[in-house]
N, C-alpha and C positions, 0 to 999 in steps of 0.2 A: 813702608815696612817698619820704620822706627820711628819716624813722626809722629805716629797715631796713638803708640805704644808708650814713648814719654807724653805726648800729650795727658792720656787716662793716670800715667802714670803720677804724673804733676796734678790733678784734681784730687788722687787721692791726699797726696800729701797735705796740700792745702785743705782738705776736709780734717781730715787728722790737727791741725795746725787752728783749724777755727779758724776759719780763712775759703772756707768753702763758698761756692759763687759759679754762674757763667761770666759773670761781668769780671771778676779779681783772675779767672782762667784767659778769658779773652786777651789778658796783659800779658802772657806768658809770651816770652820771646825766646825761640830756640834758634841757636847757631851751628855752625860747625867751625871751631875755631879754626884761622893760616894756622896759626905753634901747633904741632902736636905736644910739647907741653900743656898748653893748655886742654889735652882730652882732645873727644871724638865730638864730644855737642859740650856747648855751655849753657847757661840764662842767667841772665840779670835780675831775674823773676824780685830775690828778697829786698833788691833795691828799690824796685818799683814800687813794692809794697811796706816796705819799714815805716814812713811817716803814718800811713794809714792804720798800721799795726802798730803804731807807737813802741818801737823796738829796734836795737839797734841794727843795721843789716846784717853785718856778719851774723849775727844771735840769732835773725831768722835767719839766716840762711841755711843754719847746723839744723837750724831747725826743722827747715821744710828738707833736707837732704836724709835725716833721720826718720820723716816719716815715708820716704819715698820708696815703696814696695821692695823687695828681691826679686831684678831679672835678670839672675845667672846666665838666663841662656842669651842678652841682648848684654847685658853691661857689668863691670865691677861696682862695688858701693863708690856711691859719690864719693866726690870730694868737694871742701869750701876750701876758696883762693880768694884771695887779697881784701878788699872792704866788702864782698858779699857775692859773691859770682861760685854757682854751682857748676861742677867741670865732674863730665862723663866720659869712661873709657870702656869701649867695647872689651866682652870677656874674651878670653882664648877661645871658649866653646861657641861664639858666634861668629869669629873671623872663621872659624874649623868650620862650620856649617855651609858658609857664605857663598864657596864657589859651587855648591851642590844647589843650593836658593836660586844662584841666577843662572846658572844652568834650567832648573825647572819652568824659571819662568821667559826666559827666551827673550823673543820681542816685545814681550809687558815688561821686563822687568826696568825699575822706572816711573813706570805709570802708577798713578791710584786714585782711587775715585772721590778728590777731595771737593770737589765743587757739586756734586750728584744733580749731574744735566743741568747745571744753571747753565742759560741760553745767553749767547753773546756773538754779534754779528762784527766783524772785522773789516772794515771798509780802508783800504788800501791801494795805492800805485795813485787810480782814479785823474792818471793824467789828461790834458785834453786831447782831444782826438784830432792833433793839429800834424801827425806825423810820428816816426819811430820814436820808441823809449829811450831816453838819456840813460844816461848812469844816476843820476838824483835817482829817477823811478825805479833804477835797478837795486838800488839799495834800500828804498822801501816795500817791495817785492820780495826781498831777502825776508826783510825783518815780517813784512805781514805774514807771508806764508811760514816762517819758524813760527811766529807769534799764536795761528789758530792750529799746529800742532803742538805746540807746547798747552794750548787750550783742552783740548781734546785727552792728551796724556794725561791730564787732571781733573777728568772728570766734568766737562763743558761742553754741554753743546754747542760747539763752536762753530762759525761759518765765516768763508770770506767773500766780501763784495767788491767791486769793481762799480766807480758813479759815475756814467758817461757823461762827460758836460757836454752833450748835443741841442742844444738851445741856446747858446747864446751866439756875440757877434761874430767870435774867433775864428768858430764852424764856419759863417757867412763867407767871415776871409779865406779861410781854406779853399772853399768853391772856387771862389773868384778868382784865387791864386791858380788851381787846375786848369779856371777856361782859359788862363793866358798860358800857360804851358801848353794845352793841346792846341792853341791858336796859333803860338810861334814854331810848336810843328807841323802844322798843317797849313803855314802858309798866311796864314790871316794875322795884320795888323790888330793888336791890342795889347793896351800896357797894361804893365802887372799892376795893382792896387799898388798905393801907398801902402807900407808897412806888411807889404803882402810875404809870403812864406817862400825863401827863396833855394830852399835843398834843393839838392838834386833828383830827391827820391819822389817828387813831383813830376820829373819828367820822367821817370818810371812809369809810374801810375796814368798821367797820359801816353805813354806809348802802349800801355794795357788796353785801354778804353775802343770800346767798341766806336771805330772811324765813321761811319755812318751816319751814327746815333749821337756821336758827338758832335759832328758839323752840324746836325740838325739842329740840335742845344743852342749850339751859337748863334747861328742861323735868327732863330725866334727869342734868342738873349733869355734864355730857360738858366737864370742863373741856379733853381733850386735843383735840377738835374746834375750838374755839375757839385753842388751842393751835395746830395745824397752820393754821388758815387767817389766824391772824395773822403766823407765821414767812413760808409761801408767798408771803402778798400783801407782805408789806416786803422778800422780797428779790425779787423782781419790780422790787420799787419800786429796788432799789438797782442791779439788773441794769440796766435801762434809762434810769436814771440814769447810769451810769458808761460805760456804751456811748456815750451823748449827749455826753460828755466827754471820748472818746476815750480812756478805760481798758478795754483787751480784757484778758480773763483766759482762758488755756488751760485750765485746768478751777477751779470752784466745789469744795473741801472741804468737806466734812459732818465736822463731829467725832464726829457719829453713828455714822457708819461704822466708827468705831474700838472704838465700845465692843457688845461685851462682849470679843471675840475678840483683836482689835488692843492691846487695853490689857492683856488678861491675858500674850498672849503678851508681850509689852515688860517686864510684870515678870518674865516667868517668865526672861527674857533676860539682865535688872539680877541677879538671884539667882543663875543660871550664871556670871555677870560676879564675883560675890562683893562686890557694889556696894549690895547693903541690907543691913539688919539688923534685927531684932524689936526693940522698949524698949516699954515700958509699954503692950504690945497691940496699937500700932502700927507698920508697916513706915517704916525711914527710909532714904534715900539720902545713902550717903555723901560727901557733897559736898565736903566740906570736905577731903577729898585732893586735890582738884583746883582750887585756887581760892577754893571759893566759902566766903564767913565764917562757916559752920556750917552743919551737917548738913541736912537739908528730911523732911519727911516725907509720904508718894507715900500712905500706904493709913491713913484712920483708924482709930483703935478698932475703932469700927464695922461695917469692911468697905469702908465706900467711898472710892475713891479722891479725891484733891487734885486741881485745876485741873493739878500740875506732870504726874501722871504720863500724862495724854493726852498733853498736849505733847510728852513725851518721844516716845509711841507713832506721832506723827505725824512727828515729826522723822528719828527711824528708819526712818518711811515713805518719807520721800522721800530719802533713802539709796537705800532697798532700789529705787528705782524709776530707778534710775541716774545722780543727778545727785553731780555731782562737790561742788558747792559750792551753799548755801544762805544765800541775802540776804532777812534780817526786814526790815523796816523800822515798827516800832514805836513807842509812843507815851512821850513822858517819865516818866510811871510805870511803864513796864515797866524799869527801868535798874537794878532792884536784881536780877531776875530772870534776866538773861544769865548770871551767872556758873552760877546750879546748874544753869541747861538744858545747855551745856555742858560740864558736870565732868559730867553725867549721859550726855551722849552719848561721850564720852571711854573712860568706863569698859565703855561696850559695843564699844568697839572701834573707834570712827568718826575719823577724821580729824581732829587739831586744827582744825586749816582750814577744817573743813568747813562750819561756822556762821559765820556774820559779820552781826551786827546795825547795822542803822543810827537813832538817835534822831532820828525827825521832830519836832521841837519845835513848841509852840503857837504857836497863830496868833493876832491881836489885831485885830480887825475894827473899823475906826476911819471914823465916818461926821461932814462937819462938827466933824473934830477931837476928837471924845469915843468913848470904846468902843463897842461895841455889844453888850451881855450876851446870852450863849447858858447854856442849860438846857432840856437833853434832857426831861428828867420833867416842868418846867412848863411845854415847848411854846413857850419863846421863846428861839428860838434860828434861825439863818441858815442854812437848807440849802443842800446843792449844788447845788441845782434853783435856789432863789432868786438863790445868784450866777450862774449861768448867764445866768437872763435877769437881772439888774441887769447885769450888765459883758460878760457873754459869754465862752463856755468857752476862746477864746484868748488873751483878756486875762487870762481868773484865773489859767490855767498860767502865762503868762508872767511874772506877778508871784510867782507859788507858788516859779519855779524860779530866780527872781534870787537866792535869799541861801543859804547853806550849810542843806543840811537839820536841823545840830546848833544855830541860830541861833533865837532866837526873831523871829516875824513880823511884821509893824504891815501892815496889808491896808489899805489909804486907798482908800474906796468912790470916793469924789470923783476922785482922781487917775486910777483908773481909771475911770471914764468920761468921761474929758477924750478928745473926740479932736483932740489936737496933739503937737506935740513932746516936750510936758510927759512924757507918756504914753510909759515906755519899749517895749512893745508894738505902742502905735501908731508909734511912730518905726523901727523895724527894719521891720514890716511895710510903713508906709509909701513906704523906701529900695527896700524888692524893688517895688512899685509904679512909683515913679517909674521907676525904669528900663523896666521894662512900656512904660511912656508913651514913653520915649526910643527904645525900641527900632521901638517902633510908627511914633513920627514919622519915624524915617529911613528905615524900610521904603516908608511914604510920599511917599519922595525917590527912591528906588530906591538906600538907602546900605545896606546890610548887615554885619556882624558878620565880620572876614578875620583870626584873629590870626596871619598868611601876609603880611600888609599891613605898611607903613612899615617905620619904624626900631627898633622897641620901643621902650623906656621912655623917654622926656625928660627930663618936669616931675619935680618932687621928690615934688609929690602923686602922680604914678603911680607912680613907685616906691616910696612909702609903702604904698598900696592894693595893689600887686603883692604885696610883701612880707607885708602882710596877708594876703591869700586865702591865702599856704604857707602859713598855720601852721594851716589848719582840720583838716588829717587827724592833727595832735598836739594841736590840742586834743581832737577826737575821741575818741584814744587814751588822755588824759590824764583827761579825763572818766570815761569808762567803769574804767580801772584804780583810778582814785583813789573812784569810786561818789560824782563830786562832780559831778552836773548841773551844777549853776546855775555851771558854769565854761561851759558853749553862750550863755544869754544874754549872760552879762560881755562875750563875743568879739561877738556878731553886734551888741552897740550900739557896739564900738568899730569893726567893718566897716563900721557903716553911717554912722557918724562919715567914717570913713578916705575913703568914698563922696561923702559931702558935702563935704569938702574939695578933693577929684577933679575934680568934679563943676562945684563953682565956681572954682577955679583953672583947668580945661582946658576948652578949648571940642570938642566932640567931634564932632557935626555942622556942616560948613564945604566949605568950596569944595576943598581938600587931599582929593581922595576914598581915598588911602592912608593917611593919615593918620587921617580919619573910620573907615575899617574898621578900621582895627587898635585906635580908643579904643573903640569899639563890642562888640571882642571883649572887650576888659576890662569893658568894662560888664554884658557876659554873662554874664563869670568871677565876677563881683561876684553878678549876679543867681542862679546856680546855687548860688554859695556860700551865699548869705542863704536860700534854697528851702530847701537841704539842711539846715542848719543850724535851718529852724524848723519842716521836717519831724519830727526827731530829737525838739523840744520835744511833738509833738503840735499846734500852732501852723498856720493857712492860711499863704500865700505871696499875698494876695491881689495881681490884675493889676491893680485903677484901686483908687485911693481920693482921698478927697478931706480937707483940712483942715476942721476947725470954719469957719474964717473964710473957705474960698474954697467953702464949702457954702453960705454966707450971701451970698453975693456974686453 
């Protein structure tokens, strides 16, 4: 809504200034400053530009702020602050406007179509299919799924994928693991593999298994039966698992799919490319033109390929399937491996651009103050099922999506299932609640929501909260380009902050019935903001809730 608005706005100046350009526009950096001293947006724009403009900054900066158009109805005239920084304050007539705008726009408002359908596929969780989702996957999950909605809010044709690793040894172990589990309950001697998969949720899955059909397996030592009905049922288990979480994925990858055909061609592609080379019987990629600290090699001695060269096959897949741009979001061991997937795709012709990985860092599951050990193979470890019901799918995302995804996690079991204040989750859903409540009470007065009512803004706290609600379609924006979620929560617990201060500084139901309508549309504008905003998360908006202490009462 105002993005686009200083955007044009800042060209013209810069035209005005002899300074016109997309390339001197493209530098323009708009913020929203913490100080509200410093205004409602700033830019550093004259800084950027003074050595090029041979001029001092502040000088442009009076500069470009004098030719920057009149819009009374979005802002007052600039101002220049300190060595060159131009600072904007919204006018009275557009905080007055403000809660009638997001009223009209409801569930869009927020959104805006700054990307206009640029296509970008989101490949995320993509755990192995060795067994239930950790918390690791649970917090990548979080982040994928806000990440291709926060896509989609700006204009992306966004998609998210899921990469079965169903082709390699792990799968094999799995099998092998099931037939020892259905063999120790049906009576038959056989030890578990070395390094075999030792949960308990295995002897689940054989006590499912059709008795019959599975002694038969053993019987003729049909390890791929065992095989396929252990992949099937785990990712069943992970489908409906992540579905319950609010992770939808546009299609499920099979790495199967790629091989024999997909992998052969992808090399036969790398060798038209002049991108491998034979050494010692083996095919290598030459990586190391591109980036990456030495060469990698795609095809052993042997004949069979490396974990890299599917990768590649897949990666070129979704190229060829039309997306513009590709977001991994990957786990801390994979960080030495970016650079040769990339120098690999480079060299078939792909887009630098076109890969962009993001490190979801561990997570540290802290219950009563001490860790809580996870280990996949001995079965003690905290599913995503388990936090779901320990805390619940809204509180885990919202705690998943508070910290930078490159940050490592401290998950406080306790804190999350507090329900008070304490509880960042509980407090934003709470604030959209309360107003639930207010809105209801005054309905029950016959007071309703008019932002057409009074005078607009007064108190300092409703100007504070006005000022607030603007900046949700830049943070929107700001989220999504930067692929930095956990900037949605930081904002909705300072809205709901801003709300509380509102809230108890202004009385909003009162005998003033103009007055009552117009704080009531603010309370609206507040309550659509906080919806929207924990929609985006994956997050309810729930309407009653109650405190721990007024539950008890």
């Amino acid at each position: 809504m105002v993005w686009p608005a200083l955007t044009d706005a800042f060209a013209r100046a810069l035209e005005a200034a002899g300074l016109g350009g997309a390339e001197r526009l493209a530098r323009l950096e708009l913020a929203v400053p913490r100080e509200p001293a410093h205004g409602d947006w700033t830019t550093n724009l004259a800084l950027l530009l003074a050595r090029e403009a041979r001029r001092p900054p502040r000088a442009l900066a009076e500069t470009l702020a004098a030719g920057l158009p009149d819009l009374p109805e979005l802002f007052e005239r600039p101002e220049v602050a300190g060595p060159g920084f131009i600072n904007l304050r919204y006018s009275r007539a557009f905080l007055a406007a403000l809660p009638g705008r997001i009223a009209a726009a409801g569930e869009a408002f927020g959104a805006h179509d700054h990307a206009r359908g640029l296509s970008v596929l989101v490949e995320y969780v993509s755990a192995n299919p060795t067994g239930p989702l950790n918390v690791v996957s649970a917090r990548a999950a979080a982040v994928g799924a806000a990440l291709v909605r926060l896509l989609r809010a700006t204009g992306h044709r966004a998609e998210g994928e899921f990469y079965v690793n169903d082709a390699g040894h792990q799968v094999d172990l799995l099998g092998a693991s099931l037939a020892a589990r259905f063999a120790e309950r049906a009576g038959v001697p056989r030890a578990m593999p070395e390094d075999g998969y030792q949960g308990g949720y295995l002897r689940d899955v054989a006590a499912a298994l059709d008795a019959d059909a599975a002694r038969a397996a053993l019987a003729r030592e049909d390890a791929a039966w065992f095989r396929d009905q252990a992949l099937e049922r785990m990712l069943d288990l992970q489908r409906r698992d992540l579905a319950e979480y609010g992770a939808e994925f546009s299609r499920w990858f099979r790495e199967s799919t790629l091989h024999p055909e997909g992998v052969a061609a992808t090399l036969a592609d790398l060798r038209a490319h002049d991108a491998v080379y034979e050494r010692d019987g083996a095919t290598w990629l030459a990586s190391a033109r591109h980036g990456d600290s030495e060469d990698r090699v795609v095809v052993k001695s042997d004949g069979r390929p490396t974990y890299l060269l599917p990768d590649i096959a897949y990666h070129r897949d979704k190229r060829a399937r039309g997306h513009r741009h590709a977001i991994n979001l990957w786990g801390p061991d994979h960080h030495g491996y970016i650079a040769r997937l990339k120098a690999a795709l480079v060299m078939l012709g792909i887009e630098p651009d076109f890969l962009e990985v993001l490190i979801v860092q561990q997570v540290n599951l802290l219950a009563g103050g001490q860790p809580v050990k996870m280990s996949k193979r001995a079965g003690e470890f905290v599913s995503l099922r388990d936090l779901m019901e320990e805390v619940g799918a809204d509180c885990a995302k919202f705690f998943f999506l508070m910290r930078s995804t490159s940050a490592h996690l401290d998950f406080d079991l306790d804190l999350a299932k507090r329900q008070n204040d304490e509880n960042p989750a509980f407090y934003v859903q709470y604030a959209h609640a309360r107003i639930a409540s207010l809105l209801r009470y005054a309905a029950e007065r016959g007071q309703r929501p008019d932002p057409g009512a009074g005078a607009g803004p007064e108190a300092a706290e409703e100007v504070a909260l006005l000022r607030q609600l603007a900046a949700f379609p830049e943070v929107v924006r700001g989220a999504a380009m930067a692929r930095e979620p956990h900037r949605v929560p930081a904002y909705l617990m300072e809205t709901a902050a801003a709300f509380h201060r509102f809230y108890h500084a202004c009385r909003v139901v009162s005998e003033d019935a103009a007055r009552s309508a117009w704080r009531l549309a603010v309370c609206d504008a507040a309550r659509v903001v906080l919806a929207n905003g924990l929609a985006l998360l994956g997050v309810s908006a729930p309407e009653r809730m109650e405190r721990a202490a007024e539950a008890a009462t």
